[in-house]
N, CA, C and O atoms as a DFTB+ gen file, in Angstrom:
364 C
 N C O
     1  1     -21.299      13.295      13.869
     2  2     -21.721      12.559      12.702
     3  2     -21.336      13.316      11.440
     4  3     -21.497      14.536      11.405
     5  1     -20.766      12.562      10.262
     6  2     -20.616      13.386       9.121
     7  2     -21.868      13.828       8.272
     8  3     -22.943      13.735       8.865
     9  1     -21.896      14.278       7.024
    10  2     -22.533      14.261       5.774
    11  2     -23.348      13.313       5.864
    12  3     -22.968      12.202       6.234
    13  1     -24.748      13.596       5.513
    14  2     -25.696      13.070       5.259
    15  2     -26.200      12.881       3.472
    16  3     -26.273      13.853       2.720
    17  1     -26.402      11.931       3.185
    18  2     -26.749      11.705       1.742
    19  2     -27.924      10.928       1.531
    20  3     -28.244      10.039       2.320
    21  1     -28.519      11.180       0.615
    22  2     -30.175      10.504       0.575
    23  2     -29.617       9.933      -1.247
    24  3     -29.087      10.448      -2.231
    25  1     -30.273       8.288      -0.739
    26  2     -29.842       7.527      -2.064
    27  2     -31.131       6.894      -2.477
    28  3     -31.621       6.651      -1.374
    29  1     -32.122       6.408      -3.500
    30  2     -32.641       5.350      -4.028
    31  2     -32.102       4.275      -4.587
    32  3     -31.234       4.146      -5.450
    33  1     -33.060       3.137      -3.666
    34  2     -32.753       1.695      -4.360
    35  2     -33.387       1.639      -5.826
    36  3     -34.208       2.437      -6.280
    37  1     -32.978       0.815      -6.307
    38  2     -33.995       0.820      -7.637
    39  2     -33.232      -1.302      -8.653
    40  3     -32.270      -2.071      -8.652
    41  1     -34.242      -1.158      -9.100
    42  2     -34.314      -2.702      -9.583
    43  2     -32.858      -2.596     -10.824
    44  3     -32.584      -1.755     -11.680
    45  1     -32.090      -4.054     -10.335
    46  2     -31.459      -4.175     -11.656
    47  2     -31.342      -5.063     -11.425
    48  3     -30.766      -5.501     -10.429
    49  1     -32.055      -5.866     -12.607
    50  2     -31.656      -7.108     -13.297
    51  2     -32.852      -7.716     -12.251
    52  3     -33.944      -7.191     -12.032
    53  1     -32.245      -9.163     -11.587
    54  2     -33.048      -9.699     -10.626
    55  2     -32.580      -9.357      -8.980
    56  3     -32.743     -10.184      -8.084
    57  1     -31.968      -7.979      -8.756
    58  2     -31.248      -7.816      -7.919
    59  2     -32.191      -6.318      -7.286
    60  3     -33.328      -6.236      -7.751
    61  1     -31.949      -5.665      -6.709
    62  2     -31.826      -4.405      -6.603
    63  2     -30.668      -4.059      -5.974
    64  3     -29.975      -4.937      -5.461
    65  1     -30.172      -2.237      -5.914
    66  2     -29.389      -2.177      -6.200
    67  2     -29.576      -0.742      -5.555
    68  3     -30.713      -0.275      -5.480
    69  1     -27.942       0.312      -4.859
    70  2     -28.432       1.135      -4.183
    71  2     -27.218       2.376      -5.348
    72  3     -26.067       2.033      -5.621
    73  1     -27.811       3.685      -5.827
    74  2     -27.083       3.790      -6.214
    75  2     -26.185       5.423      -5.087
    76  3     -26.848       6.343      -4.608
    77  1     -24.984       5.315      -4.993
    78  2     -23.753       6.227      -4.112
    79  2     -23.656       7.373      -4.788
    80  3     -23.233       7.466      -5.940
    81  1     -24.072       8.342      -4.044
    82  2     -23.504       9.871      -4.718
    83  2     -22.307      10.081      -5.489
    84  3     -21.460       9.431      -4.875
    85  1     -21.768      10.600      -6.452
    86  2     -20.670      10.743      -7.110
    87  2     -20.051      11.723      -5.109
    88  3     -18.845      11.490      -5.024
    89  1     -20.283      12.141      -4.461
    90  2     -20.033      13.324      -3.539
    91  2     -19.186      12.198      -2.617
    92  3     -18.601      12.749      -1.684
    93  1     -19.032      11.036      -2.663
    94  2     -18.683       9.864      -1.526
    95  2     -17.135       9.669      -2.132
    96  3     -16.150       9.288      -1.500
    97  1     -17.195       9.961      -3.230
    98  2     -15.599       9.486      -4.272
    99  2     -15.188       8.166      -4.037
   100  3     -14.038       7.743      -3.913
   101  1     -16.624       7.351      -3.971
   102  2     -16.350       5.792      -4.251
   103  2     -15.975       6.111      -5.684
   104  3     -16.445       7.042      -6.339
   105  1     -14.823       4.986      -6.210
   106  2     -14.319       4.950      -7.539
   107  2     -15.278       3.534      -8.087
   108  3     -15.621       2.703      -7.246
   109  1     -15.723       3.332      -9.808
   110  2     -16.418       2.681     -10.086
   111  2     -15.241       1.420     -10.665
   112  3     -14.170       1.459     -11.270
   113  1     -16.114       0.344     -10.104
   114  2     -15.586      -0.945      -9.652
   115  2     -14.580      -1.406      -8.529
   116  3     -13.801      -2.351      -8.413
   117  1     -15.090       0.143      -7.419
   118  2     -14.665      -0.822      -6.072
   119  2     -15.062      -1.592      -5.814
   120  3     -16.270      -1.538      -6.045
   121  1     -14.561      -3.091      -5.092
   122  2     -15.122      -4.227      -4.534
   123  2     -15.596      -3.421      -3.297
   124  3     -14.941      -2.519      -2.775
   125  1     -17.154      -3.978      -2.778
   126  2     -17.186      -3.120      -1.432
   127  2     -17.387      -4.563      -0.255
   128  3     -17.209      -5.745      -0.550
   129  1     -17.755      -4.073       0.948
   130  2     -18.364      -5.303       2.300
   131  2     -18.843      -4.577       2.473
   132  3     -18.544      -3.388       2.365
   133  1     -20.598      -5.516       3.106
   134  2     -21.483      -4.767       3.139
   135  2     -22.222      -5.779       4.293
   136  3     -22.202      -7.001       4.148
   137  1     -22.855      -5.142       5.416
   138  2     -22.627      -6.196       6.597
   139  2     -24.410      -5.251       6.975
   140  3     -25.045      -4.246       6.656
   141  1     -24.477      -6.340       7.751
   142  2     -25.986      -5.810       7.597
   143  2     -26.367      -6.430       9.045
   144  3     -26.803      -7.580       9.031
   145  1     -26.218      -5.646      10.531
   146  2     -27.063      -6.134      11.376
   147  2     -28.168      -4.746      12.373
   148  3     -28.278      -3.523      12.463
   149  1     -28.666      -5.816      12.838
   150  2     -29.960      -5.232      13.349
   151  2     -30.641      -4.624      12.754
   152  3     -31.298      -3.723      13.275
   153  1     -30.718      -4.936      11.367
   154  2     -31.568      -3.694      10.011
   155  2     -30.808      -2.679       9.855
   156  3     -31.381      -1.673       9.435
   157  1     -29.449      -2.586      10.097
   158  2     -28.922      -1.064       9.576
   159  2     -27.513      -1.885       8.638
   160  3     -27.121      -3.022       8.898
   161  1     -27.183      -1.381       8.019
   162  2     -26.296      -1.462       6.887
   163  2     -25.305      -1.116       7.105
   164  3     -25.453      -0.537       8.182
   165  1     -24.293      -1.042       6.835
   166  2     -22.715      -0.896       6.869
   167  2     -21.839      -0.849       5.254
   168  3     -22.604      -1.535       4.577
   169  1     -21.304      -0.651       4.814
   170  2     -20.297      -0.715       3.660
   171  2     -19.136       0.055       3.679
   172  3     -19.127       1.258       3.939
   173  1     -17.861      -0.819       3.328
   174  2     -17.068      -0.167       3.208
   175  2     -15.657      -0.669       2.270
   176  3     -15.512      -1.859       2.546
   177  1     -14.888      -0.369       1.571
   178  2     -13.927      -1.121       0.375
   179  2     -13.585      -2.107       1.366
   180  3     -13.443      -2.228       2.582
   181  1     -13.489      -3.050      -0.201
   182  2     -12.608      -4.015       0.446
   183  2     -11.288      -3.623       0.865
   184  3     -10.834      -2.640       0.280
   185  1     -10.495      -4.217       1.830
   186  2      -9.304      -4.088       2.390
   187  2      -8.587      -4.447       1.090
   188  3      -9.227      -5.356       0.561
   189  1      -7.309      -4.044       0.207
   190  2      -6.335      -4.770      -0.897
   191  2      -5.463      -5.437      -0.135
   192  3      -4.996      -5.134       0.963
   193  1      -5.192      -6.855      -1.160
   194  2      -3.970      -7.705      -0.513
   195  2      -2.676      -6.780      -0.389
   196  3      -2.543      -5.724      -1.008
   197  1      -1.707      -7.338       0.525
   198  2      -0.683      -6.550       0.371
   199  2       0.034      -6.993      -0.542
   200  3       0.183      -8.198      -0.341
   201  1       0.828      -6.504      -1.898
   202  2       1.527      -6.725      -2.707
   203  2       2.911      -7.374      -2.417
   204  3       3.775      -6.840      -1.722
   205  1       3.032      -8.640      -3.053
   206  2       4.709      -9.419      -2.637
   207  2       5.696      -8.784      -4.164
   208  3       5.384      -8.112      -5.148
   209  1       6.489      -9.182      -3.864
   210  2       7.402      -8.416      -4.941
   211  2       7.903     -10.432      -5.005
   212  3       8.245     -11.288      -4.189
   213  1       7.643     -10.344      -6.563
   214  2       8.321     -11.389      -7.006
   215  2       9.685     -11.413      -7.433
   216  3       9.770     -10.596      -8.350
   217  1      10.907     -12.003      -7.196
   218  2      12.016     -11.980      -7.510
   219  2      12.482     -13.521      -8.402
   220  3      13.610     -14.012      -8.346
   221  1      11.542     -13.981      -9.043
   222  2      12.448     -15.101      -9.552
   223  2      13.162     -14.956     -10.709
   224  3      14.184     -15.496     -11.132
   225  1      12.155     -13.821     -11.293
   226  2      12.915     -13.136     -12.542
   227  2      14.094     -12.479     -12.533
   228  3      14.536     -12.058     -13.602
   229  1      14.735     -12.297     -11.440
   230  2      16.209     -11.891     -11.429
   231  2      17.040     -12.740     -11.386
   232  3      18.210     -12.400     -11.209
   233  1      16.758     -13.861     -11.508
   234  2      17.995     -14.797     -11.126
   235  2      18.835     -14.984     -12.897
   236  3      18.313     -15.300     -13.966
   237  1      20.096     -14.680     -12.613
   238  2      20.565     -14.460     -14.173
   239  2      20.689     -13.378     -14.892
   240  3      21.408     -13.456     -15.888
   241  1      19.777     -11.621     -14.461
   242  2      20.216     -10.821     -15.283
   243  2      20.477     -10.037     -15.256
   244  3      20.133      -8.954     -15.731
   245  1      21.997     -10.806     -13.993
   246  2      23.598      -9.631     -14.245
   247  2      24.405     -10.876     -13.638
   248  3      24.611     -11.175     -12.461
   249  1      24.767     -11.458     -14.748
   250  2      25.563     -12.929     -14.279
   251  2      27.060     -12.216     -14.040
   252  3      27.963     -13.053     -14.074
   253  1      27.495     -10.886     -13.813
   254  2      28.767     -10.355     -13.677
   255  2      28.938      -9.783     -12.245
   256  3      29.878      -9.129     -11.792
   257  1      27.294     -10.374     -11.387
   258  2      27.412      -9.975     -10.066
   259  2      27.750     -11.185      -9.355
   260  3      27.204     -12.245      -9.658
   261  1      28.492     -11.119      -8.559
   262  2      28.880     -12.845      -7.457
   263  2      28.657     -12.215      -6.071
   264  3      28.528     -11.118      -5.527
   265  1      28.684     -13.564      -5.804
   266  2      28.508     -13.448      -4.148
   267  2      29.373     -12.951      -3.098
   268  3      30.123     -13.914      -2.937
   269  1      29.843     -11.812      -2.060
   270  2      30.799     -11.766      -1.296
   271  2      31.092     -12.749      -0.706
   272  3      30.356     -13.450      -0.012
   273  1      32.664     -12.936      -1.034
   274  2      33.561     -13.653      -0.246
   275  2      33.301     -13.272       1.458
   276  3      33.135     -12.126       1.877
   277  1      33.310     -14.416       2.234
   278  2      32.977     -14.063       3.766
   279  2      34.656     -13.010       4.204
   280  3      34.590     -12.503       5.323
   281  1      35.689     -12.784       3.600
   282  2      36.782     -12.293       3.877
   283  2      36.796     -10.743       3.415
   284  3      37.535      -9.870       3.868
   285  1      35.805     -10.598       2.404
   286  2      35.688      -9.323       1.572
   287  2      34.222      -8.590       2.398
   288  3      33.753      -7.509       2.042
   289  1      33.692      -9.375       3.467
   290  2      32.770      -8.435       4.526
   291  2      33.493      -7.660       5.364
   292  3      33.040      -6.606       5.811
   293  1      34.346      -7.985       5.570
   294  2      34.981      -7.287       6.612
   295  2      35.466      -5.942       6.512
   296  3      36.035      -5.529       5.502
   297  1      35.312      -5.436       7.259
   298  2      35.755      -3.654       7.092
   299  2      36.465      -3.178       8.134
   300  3      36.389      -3.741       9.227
   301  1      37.554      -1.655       7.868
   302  2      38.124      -1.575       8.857
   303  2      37.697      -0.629      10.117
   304  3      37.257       0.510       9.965
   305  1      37.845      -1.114      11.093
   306  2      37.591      -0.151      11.988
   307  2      37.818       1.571      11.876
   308  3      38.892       2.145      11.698
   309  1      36.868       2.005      11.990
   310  2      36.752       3.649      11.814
   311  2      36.558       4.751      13.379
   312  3      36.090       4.049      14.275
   313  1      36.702       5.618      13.663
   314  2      35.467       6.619      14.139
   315  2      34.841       7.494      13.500
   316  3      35.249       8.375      12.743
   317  1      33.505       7.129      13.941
   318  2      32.957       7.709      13.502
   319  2      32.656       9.325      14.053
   320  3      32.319       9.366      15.236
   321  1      32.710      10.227      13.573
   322  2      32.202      11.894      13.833
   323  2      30.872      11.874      13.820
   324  3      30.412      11.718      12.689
   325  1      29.921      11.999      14.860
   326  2      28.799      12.413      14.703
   327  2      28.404      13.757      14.863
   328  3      27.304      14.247      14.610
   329  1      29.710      14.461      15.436
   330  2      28.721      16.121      15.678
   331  2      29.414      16.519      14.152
   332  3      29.658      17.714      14.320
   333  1      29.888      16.165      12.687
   334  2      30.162      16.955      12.091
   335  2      31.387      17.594      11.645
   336  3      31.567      18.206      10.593
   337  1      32.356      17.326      12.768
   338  2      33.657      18.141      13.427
   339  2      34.123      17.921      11.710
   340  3      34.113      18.952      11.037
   341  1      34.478      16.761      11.087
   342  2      35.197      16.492      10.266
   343  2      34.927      16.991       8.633
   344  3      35.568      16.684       7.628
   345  1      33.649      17.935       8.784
   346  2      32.990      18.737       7.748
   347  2      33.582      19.728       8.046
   348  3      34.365      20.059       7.156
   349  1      33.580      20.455       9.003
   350  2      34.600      22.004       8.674
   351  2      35.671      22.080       8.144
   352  3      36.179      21.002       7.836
   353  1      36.305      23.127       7.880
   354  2      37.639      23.028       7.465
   355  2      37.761      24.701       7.732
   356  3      36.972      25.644       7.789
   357  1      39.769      24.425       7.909
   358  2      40.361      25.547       8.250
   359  2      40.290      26.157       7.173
   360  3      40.244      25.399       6.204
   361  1      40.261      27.280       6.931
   362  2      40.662      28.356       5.736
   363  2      41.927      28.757       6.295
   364  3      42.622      29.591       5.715
């Protein structure tokens, strides 16, 4: 079991309210979940959405880029060196 911390509830507003040790490094205005069975309590952050990357704003600003020609994919056959060999050199 970890760290043990002793908290008071105390009234706010028409609510009460529990307040978290600064020692927990909850940050103020985490969203939390807070699940509550058999009389014992639970909390923990909300999960964050995962972030999408919007791209519509690129369309247009580099109108000097075009599309590959299906003839200009093509590449020529190589070997490839994987141990390196072709990094040494004779002195």
């Amino acid at each position: 079991m970890g760290k043990e911390y002793r908290a008071k509830v105390f009234k706010s507003g028409n609510s009460v309210a529990l307040r978290l040790p600064k020692a927990l490094g909850v940050v103020e205005g985490t969203e939390m979940v807070l699940r509550e069975e058999h009389s014992r309590y639970t909390f923990e952050p909300v999960e964050k959405p995962k972030r999408k990357i919007d791209i519509t704003g690129f369309w247009g600003k580099s109108p000097w880029l075009k599309p590959l020609k299906p003839e200009d994919r093509e590449f020529e056959e190589r070997q490839l060196d994987w141990n390196g060999d072709l990094l040494k050199r004779d002195d």
